[in-house]
Every structure is written in C-alpha cells, then in structure tokens.
C-alpha positions in Angstrom: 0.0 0.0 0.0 1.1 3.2 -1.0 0.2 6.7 0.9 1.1 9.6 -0.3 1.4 12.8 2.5 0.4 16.6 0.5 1.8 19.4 2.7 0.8 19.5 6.4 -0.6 15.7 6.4 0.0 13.9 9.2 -0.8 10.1 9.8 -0.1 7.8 12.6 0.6 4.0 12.9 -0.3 2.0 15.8 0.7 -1.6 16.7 0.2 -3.7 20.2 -2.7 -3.6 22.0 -1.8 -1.3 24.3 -1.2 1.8 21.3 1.7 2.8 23.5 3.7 1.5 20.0 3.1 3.9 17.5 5.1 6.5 15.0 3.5 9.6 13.4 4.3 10.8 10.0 4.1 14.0 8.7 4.7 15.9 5.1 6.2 18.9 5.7 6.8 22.3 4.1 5.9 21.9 0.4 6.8 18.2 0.7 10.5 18.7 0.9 10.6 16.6 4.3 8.9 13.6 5.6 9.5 13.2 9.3 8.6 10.4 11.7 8.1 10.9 15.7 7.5 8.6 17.6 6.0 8.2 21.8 9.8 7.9 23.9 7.8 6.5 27.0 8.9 2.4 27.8 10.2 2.5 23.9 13.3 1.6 22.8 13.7 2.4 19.4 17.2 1.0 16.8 18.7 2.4 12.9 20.2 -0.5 11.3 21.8 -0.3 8.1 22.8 -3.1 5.2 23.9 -2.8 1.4 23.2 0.9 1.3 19.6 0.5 3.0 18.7 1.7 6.4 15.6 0.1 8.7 14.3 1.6 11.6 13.1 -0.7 14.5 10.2 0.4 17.2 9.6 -1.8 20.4 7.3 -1.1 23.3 10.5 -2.0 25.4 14.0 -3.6 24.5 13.1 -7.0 25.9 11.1 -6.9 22.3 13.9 -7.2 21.0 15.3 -10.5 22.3 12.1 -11.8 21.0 11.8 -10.5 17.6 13.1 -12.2 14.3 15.3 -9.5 12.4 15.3 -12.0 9.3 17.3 -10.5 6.5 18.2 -7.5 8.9 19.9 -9.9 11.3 23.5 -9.2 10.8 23.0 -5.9 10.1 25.1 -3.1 11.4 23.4 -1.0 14.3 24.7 2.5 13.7 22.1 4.3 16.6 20.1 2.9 19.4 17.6 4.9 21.8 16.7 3.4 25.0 14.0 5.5 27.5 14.2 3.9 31.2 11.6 5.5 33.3 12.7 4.9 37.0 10.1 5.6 39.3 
C-alpha cells in the first residue's frame, strides 16, 4: 500500500494492544521533508543499516527485542540505538 502525505498531512501507525507503540508521519513544508516521531515513554527504538539500506526498529521495550526475528536485517550493522528507562 502506497500513501502519499500533501503538505501539512500527518498520519499515525499504531501496533500492540496497548497503542503505547506507535510512529507519526508527517509531510512537511511543500513536501521537501517527511518526518517520523514517535511516543519515547517504555520504547526503545534501533537504525540498522545493510547494502546501502537503512531500517528503523520500534519496540514497546527492549526486551522486544530478544524476542523479535530481524530475518534479513539480522547481521545488520546497528549505527544508533535509543533506550527511555523510566525509574520511578
């Protein structure tokens, strides 16, 4: 599926059932820039990068991470990881 953000348009993606998971897109001025935020709370989010391609990972927390199946992005270099610890 293909979604295509005009200037100003802002859309967000949600996974897990608790919607603490999510990243919102946005188009912004005259489409020169399309950014992505996402919620820092209990998230850890990672940048991997292989044969000139980069991937960005979102977990509700890094123990996600021991879980997850990276497949084809296995071996591939981590170049920036974000860890929020909320100590209480």
């Amino acid at each position: 599926m293909d979604l295509k953000l005009h200037s100003n348009d802002k859309i967000r993606l949600i996974t897990g059932s608790s919607k603490n998971n999510f990243i919102d897109c946005s188009a912004e001025y005259q489409e020169m820039a399309l950014t992505v935020s996402f919620l820092c709370s209990q998230t850890y989010m990672e940048i991997r990068r292989k044969n000139n391609q980069v991937k960005t990972f979102y977990f509700e927390s890094k123990r996600h991470k021991k879980e997850f199946e990276f497949g084809y992005w296995e071996d591939a270099e981590v170049i920036f990881a974000f860890n929020e610890v909320v100590h209480k």
